[in-house]
N, C-alpha and C positions, 0 to 999 in steps of 0.2 A: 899766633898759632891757630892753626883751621880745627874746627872742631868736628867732628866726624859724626854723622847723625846715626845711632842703633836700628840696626834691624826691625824690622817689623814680618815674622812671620807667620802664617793662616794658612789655611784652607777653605776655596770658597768651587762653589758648582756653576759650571757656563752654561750661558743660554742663550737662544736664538731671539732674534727681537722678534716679534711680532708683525710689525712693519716691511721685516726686509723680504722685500720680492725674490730675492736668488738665496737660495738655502745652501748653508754654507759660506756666505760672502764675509762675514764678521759674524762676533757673538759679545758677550759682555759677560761682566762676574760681578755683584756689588760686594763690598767688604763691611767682612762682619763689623760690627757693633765698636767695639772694642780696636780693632786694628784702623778706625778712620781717628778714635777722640785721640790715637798717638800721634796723627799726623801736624802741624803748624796753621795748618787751615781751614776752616770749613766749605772753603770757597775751591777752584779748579788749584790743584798742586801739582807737580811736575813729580814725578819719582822714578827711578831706577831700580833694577831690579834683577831678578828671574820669575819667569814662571814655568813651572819643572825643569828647573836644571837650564832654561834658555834664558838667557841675555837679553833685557830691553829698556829702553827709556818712553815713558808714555804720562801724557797730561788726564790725573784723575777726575772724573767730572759730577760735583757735588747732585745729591741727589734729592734733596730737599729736605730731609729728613735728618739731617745733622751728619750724615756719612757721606760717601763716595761711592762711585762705579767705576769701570775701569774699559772700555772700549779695546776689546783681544780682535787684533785685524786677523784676515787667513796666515798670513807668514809666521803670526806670532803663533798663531794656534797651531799652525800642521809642525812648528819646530817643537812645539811644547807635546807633539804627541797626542792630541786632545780632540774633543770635539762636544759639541753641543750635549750637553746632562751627564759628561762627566766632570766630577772632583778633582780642580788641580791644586797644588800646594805654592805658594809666592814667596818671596823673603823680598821686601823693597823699603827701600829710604827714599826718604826726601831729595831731588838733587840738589848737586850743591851749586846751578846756577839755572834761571828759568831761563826757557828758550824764546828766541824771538818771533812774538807772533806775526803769522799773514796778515798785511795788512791788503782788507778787500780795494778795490780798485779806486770804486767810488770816495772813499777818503780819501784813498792814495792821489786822486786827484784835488779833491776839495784842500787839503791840506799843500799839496804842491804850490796854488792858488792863494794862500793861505801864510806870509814869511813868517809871522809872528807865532801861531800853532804851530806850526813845523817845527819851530825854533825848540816852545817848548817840550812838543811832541816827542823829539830827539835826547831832553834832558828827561825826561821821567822814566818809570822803570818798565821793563818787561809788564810785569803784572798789572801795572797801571794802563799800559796800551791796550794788554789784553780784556781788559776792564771796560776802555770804551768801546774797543772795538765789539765786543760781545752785546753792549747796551745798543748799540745799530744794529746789529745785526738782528739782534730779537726782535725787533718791530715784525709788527704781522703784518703791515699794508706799506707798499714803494713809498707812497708819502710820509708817513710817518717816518721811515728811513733817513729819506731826502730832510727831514727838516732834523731829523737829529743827529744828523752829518754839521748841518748846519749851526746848529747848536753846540756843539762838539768843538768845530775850530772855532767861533765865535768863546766859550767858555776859556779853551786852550788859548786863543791871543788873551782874553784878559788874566790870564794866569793860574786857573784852575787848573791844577794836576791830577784829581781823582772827580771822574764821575760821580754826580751827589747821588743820593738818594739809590742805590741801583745796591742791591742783597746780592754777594758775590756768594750765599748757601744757597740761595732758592728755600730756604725754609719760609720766609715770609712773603715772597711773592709769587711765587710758584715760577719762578723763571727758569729755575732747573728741576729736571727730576728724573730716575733711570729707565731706559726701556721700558717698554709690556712686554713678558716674556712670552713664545709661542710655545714655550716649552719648560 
């Protein structure tokens, strides 16, 4: 029998990021207090939803601080009616299956190269892909990339399934955390 995850409904206020050059392009909303500790993770969680009354599926993205953000592109926004400082209302769950990450190029090839990582690559989960792939992708210099590509199927052929050491909240190493709001 599948079990159905409850609602989680709030009200939170959008905001422009800071950062983005074209106003209007996307916006964010972080969720209260209270509506992230009912979620299953403090890490990136996939949830379904509405927000005003519109239909969507979107991966929430922890903000360091033991909660969540929520990344509103323009389609979500102008169906939601909305725009940047004002209060929209959500009702979302958990989904009930995570979706398959991009996998960037550079693996996609390292790991092609690679039969024994691929092999495993293939048996472990969504979340766990998304886990290394995320751990690459954070590096802040090509090299550093390139060698923990390398490290990656080199871990993956010996049989390693989760990236060690890598804080999927960003509370302890600051590897996530929400926009700066321009507004």
């Amino acid at each position: 029998m599948t079990q159905t995850a409850s609602k989680i409904r709030f009200k939170a206020r959008l905001f422009r990021p800071a950062a983005t050059a074209k106003v209007g392009s996307w916006s964010f909303l972080t969720l209260p207090k209270n509506a992230s500790a009912k979620l299953p993770s403090r890490g990136m969680t996939t949830v379904e939803g509405t927000i005003n009354g519109f239909a969507f599926r979107a991966t929430l993205e922890p903000d360091g601080q033991r909660g969540h953000w929520l990344k509103v592109n323009r389609k979500m926004r102008e169906a939601a009616g909305a725009d940047a400082g004002d209060v929209v209302t959500l009702e979302i769950a958990p989904a009930a299956e995570e979706p398959e990450p991009k996998v960037p190029v550079d693996l996609r090839k390292a790991l092609a190269a690679a039969p024994k990582a691929r092999a495993l690559w293939s048996d472990i989960t969504p979340i766990a892909r998304r886990d290394w792939i995320h751990w690459i992708v954070s590096a802040k210099q090509p090299e550093t990339r390139a060698r923990r590509i390398k490290n990656a199927c080199s871990m993956l052929a010996g049989g390693t399934r989760r990236v060690c050491c890598f804080d999927r909240s960003g509370f302890y190493s600051n590897s996530f955390s929400s926009p700066k709001t321009a507004i």
